[in-house]
C-alpha positions in Angstrom: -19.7 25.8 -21.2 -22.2 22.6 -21.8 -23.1 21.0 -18.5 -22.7 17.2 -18.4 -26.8 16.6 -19.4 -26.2 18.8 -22.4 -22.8 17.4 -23.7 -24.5 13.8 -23.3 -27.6 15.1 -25.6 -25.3 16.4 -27.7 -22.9 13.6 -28.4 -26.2 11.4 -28.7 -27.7 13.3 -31.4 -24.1 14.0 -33.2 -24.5 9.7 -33.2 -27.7 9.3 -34.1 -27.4 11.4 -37.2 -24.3 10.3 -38.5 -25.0 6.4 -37.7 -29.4 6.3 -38.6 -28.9 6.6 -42.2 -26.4 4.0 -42.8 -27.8 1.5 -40.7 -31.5 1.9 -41.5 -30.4 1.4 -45.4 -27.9 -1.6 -45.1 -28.1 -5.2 -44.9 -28.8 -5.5 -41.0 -27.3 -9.1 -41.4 -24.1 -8.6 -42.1 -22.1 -10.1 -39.4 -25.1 -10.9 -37.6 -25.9 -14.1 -35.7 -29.1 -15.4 -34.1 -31.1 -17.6 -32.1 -34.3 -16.2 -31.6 -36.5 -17.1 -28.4 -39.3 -15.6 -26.4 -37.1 -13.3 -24.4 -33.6 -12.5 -26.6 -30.1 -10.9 -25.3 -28.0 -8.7 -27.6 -24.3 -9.1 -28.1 -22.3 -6.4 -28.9 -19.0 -8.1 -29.3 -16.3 -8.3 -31.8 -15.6 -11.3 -34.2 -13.3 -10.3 -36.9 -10.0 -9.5 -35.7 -8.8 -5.1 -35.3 -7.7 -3.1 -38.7 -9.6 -3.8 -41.4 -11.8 -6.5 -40.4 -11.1 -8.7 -42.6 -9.7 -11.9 -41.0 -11.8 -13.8 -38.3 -10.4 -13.8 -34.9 -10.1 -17.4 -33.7 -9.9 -16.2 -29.8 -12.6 -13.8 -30.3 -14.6 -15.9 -32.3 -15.0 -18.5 -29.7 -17.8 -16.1 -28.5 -20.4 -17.1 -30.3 -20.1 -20.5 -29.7 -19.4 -19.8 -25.6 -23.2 -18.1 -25.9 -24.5 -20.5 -28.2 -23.5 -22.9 -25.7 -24.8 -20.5 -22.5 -28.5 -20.1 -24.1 -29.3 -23.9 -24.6 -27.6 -24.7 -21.1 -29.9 -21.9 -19.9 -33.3 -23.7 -22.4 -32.3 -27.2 -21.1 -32.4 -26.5 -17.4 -36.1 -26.6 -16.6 -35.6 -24.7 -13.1 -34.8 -21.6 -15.0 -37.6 -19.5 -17.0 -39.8 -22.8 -17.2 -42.1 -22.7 -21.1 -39.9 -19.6 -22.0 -36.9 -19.8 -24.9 -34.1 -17.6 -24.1 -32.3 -16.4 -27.4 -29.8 -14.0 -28.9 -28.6 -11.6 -31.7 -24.7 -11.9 -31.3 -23.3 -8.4 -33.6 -19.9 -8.3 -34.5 -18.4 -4.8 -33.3 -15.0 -4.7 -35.3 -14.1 -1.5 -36.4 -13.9 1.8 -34.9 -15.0 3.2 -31.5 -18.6 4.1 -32.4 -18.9 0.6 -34.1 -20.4 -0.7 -30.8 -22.9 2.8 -31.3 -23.8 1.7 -34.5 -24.5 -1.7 -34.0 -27.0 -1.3 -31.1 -28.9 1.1 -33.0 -29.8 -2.4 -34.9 -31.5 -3.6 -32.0 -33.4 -0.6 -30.7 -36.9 -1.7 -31.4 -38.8 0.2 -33.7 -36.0 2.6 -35.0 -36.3 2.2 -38.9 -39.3 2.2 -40.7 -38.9 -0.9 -42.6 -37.1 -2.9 -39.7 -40.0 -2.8 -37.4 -39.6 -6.1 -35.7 -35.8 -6.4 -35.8 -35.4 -5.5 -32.1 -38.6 -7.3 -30.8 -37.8 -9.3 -27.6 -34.4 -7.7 -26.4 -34.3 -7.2 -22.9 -30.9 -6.4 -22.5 -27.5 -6.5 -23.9 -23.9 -8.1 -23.1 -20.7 -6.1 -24.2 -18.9 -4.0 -25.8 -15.8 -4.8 -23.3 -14.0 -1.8 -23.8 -14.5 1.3 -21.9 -13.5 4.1 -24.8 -16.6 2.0 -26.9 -18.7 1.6 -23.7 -19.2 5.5 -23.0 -21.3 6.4 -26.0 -22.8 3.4 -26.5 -24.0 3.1 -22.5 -25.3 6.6 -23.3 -27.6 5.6 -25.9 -28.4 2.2 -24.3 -29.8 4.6 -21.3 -32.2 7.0 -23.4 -33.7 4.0 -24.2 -34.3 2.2 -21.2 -32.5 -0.6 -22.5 -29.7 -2.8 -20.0 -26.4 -2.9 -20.9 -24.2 -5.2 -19.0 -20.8 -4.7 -20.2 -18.0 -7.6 -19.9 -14.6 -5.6 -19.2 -14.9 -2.3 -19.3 -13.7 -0.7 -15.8 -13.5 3.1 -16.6 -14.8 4.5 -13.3 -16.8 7.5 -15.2 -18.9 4.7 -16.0 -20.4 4.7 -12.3 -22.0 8.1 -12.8 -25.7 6.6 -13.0 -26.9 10.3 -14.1 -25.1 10.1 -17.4 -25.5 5.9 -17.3 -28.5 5.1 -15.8 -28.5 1.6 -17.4 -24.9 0.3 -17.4 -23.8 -2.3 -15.6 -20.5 -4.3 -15.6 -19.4 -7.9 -14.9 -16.0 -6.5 -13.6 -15.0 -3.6 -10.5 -14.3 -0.1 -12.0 -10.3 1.0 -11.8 -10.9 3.0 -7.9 -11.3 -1.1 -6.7 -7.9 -2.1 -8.3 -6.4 0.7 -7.0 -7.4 0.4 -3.4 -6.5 -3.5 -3.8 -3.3 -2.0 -4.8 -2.7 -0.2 -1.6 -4.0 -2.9 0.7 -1.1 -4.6 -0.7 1.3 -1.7 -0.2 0.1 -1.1 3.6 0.8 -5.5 4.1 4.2 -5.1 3.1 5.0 -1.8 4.8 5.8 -0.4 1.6 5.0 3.7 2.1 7.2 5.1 -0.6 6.3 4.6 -4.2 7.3 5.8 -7.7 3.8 6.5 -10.4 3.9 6.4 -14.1 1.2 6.6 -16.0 0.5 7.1 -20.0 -1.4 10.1 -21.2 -5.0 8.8 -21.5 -8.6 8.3 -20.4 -7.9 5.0 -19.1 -4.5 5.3 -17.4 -4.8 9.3 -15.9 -8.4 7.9 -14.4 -6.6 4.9 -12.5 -3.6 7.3 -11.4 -5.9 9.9 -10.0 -7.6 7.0 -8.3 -4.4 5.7 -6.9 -3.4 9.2 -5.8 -6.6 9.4 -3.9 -6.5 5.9 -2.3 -2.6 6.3 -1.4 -3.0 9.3 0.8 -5.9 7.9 2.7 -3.7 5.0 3.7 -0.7 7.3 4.3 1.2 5.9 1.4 3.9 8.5 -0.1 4.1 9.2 -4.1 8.2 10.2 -4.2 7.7 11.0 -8.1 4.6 10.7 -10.4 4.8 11.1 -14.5 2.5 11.2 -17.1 3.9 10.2 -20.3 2.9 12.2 -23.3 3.0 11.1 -26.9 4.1 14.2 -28.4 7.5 14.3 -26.1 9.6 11.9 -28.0 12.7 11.6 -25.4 10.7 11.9 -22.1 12.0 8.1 -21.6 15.5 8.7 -21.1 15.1 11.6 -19.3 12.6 10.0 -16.7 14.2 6.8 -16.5 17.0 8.6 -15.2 15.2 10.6 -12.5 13.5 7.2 -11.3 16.9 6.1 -9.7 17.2 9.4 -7.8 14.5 7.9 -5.8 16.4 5.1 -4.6 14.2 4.4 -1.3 11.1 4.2 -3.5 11.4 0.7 -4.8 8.0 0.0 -5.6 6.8 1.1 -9.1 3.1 1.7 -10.1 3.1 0.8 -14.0 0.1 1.8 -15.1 1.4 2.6 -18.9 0.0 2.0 -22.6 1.0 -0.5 -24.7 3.8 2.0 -27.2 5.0 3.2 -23.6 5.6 0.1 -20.9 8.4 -1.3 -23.7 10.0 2.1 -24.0 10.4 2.8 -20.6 11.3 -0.2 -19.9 14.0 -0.7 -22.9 15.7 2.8 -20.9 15.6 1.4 -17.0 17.5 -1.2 -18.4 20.3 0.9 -19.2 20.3 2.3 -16.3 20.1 -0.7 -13.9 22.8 -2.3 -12.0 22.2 -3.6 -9.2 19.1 -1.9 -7.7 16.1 -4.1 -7.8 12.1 -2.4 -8.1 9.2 -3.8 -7.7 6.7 -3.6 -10.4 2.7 -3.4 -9.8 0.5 -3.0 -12.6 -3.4 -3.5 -12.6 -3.2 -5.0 -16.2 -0.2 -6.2 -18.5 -1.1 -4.7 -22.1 2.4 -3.7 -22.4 4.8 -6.7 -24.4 7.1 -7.9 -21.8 9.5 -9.7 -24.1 13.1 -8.7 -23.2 12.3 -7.9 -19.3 11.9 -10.9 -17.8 15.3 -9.9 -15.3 13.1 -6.2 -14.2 9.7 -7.8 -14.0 10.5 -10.5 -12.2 9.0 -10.8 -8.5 6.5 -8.0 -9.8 2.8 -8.2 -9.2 0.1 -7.5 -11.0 -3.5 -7.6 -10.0 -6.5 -8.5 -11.9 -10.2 -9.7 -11.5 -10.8 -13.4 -11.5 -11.6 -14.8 -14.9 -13.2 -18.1 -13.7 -13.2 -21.4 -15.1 -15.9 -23.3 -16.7 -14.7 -26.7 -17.0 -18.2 -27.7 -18.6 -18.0 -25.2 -21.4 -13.8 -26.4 -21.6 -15.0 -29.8 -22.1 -17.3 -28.9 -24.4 -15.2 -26.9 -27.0 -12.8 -29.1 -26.5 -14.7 -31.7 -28.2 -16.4 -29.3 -30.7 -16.1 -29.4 -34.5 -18.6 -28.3 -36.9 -19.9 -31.0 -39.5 -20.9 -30.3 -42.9 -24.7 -28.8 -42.3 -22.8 -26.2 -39.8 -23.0 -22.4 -41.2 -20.3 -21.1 -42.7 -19.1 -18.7 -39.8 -18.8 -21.8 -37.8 -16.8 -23.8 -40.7 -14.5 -20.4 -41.0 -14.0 -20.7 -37.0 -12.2 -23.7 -36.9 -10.4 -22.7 -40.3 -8.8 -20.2 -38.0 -8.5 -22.0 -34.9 -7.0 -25.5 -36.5 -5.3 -23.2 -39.3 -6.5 -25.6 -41.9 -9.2 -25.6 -44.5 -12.2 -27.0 -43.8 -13.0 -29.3 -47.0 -9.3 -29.8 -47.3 -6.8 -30.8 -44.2 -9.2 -30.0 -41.3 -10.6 -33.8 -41.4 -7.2 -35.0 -39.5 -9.2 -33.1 -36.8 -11.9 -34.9 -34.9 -12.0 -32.0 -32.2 -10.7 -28.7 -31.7 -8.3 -29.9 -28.8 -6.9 -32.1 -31.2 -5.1 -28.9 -33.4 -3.3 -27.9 -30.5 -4.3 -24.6 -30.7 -7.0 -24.4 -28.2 -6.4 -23.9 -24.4 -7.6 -22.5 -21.2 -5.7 -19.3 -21.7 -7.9 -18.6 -24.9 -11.5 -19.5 -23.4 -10.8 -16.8 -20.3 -11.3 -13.4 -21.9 -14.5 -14.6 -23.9 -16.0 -16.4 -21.3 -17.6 -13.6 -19.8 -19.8 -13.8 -22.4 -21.5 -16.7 -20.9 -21.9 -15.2 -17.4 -23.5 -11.9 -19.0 -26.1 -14.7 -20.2 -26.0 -16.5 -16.9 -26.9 -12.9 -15.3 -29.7 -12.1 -17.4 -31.1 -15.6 -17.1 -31.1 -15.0 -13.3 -32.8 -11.6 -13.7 -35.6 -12.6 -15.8 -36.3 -15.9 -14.1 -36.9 -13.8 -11.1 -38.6 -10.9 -12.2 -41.2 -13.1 -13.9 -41.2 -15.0 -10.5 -41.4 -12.1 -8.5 -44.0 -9.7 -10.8 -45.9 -12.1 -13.0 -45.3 -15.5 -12.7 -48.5 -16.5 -14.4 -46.3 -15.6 -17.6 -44.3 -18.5 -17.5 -47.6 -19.7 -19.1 -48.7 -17.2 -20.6 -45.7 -16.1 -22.9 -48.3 -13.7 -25.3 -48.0 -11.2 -22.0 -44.2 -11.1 -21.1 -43.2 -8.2 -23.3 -45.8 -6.0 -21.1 -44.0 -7.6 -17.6 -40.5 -7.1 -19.0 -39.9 -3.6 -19.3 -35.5 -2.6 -19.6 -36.8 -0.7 -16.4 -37.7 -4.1 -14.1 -34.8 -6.0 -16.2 -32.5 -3.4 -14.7 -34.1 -3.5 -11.2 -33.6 -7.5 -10.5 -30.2 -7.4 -12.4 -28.6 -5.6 -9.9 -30.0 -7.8 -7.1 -28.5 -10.5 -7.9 -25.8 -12.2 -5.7 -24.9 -15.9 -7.3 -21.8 -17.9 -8.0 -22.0 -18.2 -11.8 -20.6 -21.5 -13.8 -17.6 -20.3 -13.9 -16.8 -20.1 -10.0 -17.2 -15.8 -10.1 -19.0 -14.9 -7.3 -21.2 -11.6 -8.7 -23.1 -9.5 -6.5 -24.4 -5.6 -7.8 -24.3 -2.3 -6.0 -26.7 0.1 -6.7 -24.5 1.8 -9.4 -24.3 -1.8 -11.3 -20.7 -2.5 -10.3 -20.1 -5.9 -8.9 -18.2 -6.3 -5.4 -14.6 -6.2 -6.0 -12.8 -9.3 -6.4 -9.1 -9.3 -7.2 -6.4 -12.0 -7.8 -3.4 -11.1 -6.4 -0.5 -12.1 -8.9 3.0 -12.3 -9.1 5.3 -12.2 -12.4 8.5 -15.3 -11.7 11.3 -15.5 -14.2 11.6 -19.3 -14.8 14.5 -19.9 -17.6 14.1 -16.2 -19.4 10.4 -16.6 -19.5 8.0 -14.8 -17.5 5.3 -16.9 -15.7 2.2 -16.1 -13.0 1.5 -17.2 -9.9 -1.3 -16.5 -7.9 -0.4 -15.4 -4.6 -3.4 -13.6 -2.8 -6.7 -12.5 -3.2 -8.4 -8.8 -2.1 -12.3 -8.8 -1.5 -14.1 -5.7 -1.0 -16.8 -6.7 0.5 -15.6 -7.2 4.2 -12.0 -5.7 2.8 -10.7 -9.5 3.1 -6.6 -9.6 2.1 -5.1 -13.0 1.3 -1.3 -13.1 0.5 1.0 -16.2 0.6 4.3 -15.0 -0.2 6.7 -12.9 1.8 9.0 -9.6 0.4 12.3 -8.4 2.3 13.0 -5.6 0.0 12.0 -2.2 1.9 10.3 0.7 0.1 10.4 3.4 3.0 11.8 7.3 2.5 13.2 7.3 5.8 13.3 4.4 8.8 11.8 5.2 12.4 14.3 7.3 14.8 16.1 5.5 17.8 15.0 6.2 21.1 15.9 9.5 21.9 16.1 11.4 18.9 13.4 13.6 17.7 12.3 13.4 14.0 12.1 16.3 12.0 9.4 16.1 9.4 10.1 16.7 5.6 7.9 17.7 2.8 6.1 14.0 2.1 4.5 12.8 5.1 6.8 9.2 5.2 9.8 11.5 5.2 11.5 12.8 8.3 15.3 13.4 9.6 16.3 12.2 13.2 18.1 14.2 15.5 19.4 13.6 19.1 19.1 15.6 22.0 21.4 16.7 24.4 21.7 14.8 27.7 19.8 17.4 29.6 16.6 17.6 27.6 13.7 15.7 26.5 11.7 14.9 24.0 8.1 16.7 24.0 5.6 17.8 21.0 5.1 13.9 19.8 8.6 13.2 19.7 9.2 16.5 17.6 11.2 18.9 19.8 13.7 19.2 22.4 13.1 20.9 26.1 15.9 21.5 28.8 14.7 20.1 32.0 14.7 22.5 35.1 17.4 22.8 37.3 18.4 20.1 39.8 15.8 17.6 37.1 17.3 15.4 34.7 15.6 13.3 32.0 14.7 9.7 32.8 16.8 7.0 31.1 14.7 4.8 29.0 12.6 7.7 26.7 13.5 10.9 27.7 9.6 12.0 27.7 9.7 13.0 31.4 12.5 15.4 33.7 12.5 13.8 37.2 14.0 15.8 40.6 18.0 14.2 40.8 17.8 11.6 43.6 20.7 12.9 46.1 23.9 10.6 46.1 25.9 10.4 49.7 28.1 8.0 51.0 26.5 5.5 53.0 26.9 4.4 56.7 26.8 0.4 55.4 29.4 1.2 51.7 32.4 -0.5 52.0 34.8 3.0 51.7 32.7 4.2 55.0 33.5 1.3 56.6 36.9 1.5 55.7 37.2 5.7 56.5 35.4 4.4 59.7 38.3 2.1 60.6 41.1 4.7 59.6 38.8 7.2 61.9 38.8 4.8 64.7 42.7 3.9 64.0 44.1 7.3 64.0 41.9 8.5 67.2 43.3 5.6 69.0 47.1 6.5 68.3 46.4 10.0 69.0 44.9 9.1 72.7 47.5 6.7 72.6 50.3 9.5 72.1 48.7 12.1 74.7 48.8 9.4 77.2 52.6 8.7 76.3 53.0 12.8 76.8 51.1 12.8 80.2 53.2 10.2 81.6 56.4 11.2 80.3 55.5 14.9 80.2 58.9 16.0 82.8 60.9 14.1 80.2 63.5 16.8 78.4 62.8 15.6 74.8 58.7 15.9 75.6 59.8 19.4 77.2 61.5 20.4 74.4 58.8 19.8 71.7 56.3 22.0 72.6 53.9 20.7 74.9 51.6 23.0 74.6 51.7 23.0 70.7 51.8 19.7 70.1 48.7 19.3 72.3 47.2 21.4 69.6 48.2 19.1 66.8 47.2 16.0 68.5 43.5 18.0 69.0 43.5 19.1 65.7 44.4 15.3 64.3 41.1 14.2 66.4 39.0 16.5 65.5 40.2 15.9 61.1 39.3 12.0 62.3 36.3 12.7 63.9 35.2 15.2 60.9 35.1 12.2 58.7 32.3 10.6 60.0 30.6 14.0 59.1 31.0 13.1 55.7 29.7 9.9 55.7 27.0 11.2 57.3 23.2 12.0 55.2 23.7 15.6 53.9 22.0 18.6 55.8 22.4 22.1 56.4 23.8 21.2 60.4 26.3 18.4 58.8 27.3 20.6 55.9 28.1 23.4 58.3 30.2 21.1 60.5 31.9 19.8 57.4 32.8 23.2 56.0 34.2 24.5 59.6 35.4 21.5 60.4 37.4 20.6 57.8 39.2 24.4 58.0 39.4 24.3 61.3 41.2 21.2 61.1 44.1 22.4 58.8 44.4 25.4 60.8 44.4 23.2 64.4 47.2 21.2 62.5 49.4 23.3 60.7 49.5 26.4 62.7 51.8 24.9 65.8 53.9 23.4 63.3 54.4 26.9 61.9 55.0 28.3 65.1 57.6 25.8 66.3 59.4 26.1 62.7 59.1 29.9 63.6 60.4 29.7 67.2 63.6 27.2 65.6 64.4 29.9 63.2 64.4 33.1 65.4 66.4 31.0 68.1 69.4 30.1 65.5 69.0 33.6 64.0 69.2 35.2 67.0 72.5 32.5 68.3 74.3 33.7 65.4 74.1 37.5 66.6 75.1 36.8 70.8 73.6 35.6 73.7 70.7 37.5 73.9 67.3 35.8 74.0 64.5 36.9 71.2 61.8 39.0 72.4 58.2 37.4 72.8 59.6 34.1 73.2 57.5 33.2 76.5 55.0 30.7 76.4 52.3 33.2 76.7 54.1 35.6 73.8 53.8 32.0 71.5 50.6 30.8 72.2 49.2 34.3 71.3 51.2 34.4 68.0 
């Protein structure tokens, strides 16, 4: 299998076959546009609008005239590279993906025999702004020691320096967004998502990025997909399994331009009254139609800028009749008239109505690749050979691609058009991301800008608020134990029982020891049971008290009543002797309840168990003898006169 060094050589050389001939024997003009200065910056940048190439892009071709406009602001401002002309070659790259490939191989110097000074003075160049046309063309920039500073491409594969050791970027690579992403996830407690992603270099990179960035901030993926094109009904069948993870209402939409509409078109069957939150990193997808699902969605992006300067100033731009043609065929398509027929009601290109803010953003990178480089240079030559700056006959032996390189990715400046730019050692600028959100207003989807996510420091802005919950399972009561599931954000609760606690983090039940019980607010400790008595000062002591004092006193109170009137016939013939008994067993029940009452110990709990017995017994046992002695007397009547046996007093007491 080739390692990465050999698959690079070999890709190079596959290129540099296939691409030397054509270009060394064609018209190296064609759809070529310069300014040539001391020190020149190549653009590799497309003019002529996808397909074919036949139709000029009026969005696109705005480029030329935003670095026309960059390299005389640059030449006019005598701070920056004082004596010394900045200028450009500005190639059109329309076509296929090597175009980009076959276009810098224009401005290698030295490369074709009869084209020996075609490539003299370029230090470095700005674009291509795709990733898929970045890769080989960052891989031949490299074995040439020439800068590339590309304007959009984010493909994170571009960060490996030993395949790219002279790419740089004016934009974060994709593992930024995605970590942006989470930051906004972890703000609003949202720790349940869906993924879908389309099959691709682009869109697989960002979701293994995601992936990786979700589980270090302890976000759950409840389903992931990765839409192929050769699986025609895939759609249907995934929409479908999307609402089976209700709890996960956040979606991360990172899908191609043939897939967003498609999967979108079936989630729209399916929906009733569910609402998901969509988050996508970019919007290349055509939302028309799904305004209702998209709305409240977010999307994050890096911060164009805005240049009012270079607004203002095509604004008011219109070529005259000594401009070149490409310009004249500019604001042809721009104006959509014809230059020497209706395009005099023009005076400006404002005035056609066709030119805005919205299509000066993507192009105006252009000018801060130029703003970068004119940094660079103006302190390299500062730094290593400022005696240059008079001496302009030297500067191709101070500016190597190798110093360019070095100060390029020093720099730390605010650039015209507000973008704060600061390079890492791979060439990646600090990530800076606008935090956006999509709003429905009348069927028609708008954006607002509702946050901001800096990497540097890991600064999160957001003004806006979000009630919807995205969470597989809430956190338990107090009480209950949770029971962990598969994904990490997914447990079950369960109580336990009133005699147990909760140990293990909350994850199991214990039984507490005997005579312990758990304590009342968590149930994370088993305390000794606190003893529970009556007290001397509780109001039913005080009131057992009272009855104890009450029934002592009509006992004395009836013994005193039998002492005095003890010779009395009715006293005689009740039993003295037994109904002594009953008064003493009465006293001692009353006095027995202030026993109870009494703290608990092993001598009152004795006294209480005897006590109480003894009482009954005391009480009841006369009154079963004198029922006794009544029945064996009438028993006895009923059979003559004869008196029962072991009817003395003696006989009765010891029965």
């Amino acid at each position: 299998m080739l390692s990465f060094k050999q698959l690079d050589i070999s890709i190079f050389l596959q290129i540099f076959l296939v691409l030397s001939t054509y270009v060394c024997n064609s018209q190296t003009t064609i759809r070529t546009w310069k300014q040539i200065g001391d020190l020149n910056i190549g653009i590799l940048f497309p003019v002529y609008s996808s397909g074919k190439c036949i139709s000029l892009s009026g969005r696109l071709g705005l480029g030329i005239e935003v670095v026309k406009y960059s390299i005389d602001k640059v030449n006019k401002n005598p701070k920056m590279l004082p004596n010394i002309t900045l200028g450009f070659t500005y190639l059109d790259t329309c076509g296929g993906i090597n175009k980009p490939v076959q276009r810098l191989l224009e401005l290698l110097p030295n490369f074709c025999d009869d084209n020996e000074t075609f490539g003299e003075g370029i230090i470095g160049v700005v674009g291509p702004y795709l990733s898929d046309r970045c890769i080989p063309t960052a891989g031949l920039a490299s074995q040439y020691q020439l800068p590339i500073l590309a304007t959009h491409a984010t493909s994170e594969e571009l960060s490996d320096k030993r395949r790219f050791g002279y790419f740089s970027r004016l934009v974060p690579p994709d593992s930024f967004v995605t970590e942006a992403m989470t930051n906004v996830m972890v703000k609003f407690k949202w720790n349940y998502v869906q993924l879908f992603y389309s099959e691709g270099h682009y869109s697989e990179n960002m979701a293994k990025s995601f992936e990786k960035n979700a589980k270090k901030r302890g976000i759950c993926i409840a389903h992931s997909h990765r839409f192929s094109p050769e699986v025609s009904d895939e759609f249907v069948n995934v929409a479908k399994k999307l609402f089976k993870y209700k709890n996960a209402k956040i979606i991360v939409f990172l899908l191609s331009y043939f897939d967003g509409p498609n999967f979108l078109k079936e989630i729209d069957k399916l929906l009733t009254n569910e609402k998901f939150i969509f988050i996508s990193a970019d919007d290349h997808y055509n939302t028309e139609g799904f305004e209702h699902i998209l709305d409240k969605g977010i999307k994050i992006t890096y911060p164009f800028g805005e240049d009012l300067q270079l607004y203002n100033y095509l604004s008011a731009w219109k070529p005259d009749n000594n401009s070149d043609e490409q310009s004249k065929l500019l604001f042809e398509s721009l104006a959509k008239c014809k230059f020497n027929d209706d395009c005099h009601n023009y005076n400006n290109l404002s005035e056609t109505g066709n030119f805005g803010s919205n299509k000066l953003s993507f192009i105006q990178k252009l000018g801060d690749g130029v703003e970068v480089y004119a940094e660079s240079l103006h302190q390299l030559i500062s730094t290593v050979c400022p005696e240059n700056f008079y001496n302009i006959k030297r500067l191709k032996d101070c500016v190597t691609g190798e110093k360019v390189l070095k100060f390029l990715r020093q720099q730390d400046f605010v650039a015209s058009s507000g973008i704060h730019y600061k390079f890492n050692a791979l060439g990646d600028v600090y990530a800076e991301y606008d935090i956006l959100q999509f709003r429905n207003i009348n069927t028609s989807l708008h954006l607002k800008n509702i946050g901001s996510w800096k990497q540097d420091g890991d600064i999160l802005y957001i003004d806006e608020k979000y009630t919807l919950e995205s969470i597989c399972s809430k956190p338990c009561p107090p009480k209950f134990i949770w029971i962990q599931q598969e994904l990490q954000c997914c447990w079950l609760c369960k109580e336990c029982r009133e005699n147990e606690i909760l140990v293990n983090n909350v994850t199991e039940c214990r039984k507490c020891p005997l005579f312990h019980w758990p304590d009342e607010e968590t149930k994370s400790k088993c305390h000794p049971i606190k003893s529970e008595y009556v007290e001397w000062s509780d109001s039913l002591s005080i009131l057992l008290i009272i009855l104890s004092g009450f029934g002592v006193s009509m006992n004395i109170f009836v013994i005193v009543i039998y002492r005095v009137y003890k010779e009395e016939k009715i006293i005689k013939a009740s039993s003295r002797f037994l109904s002594g008994i009953i008064l003493f067993g009465c006293s001692l029940g009353y006095v027995t309840v202030l026993f109870f009452i009494t703290k608990p110990s092993i001598v009152t709990c004795v006294i209480n168990r005897i006590g109480f017995h003894m009482t009954i017994c005391t009480i009841y046992s006369p009154l079963f003898v004198k029922t006794l002695r009544v029945y064996r007397i009438f028993k006895a009547g009923s059979k003559g006169n004869k008196r029962p046996s072991f009817f003395d007093h003696l006989e009765t007491r010891l029965g």
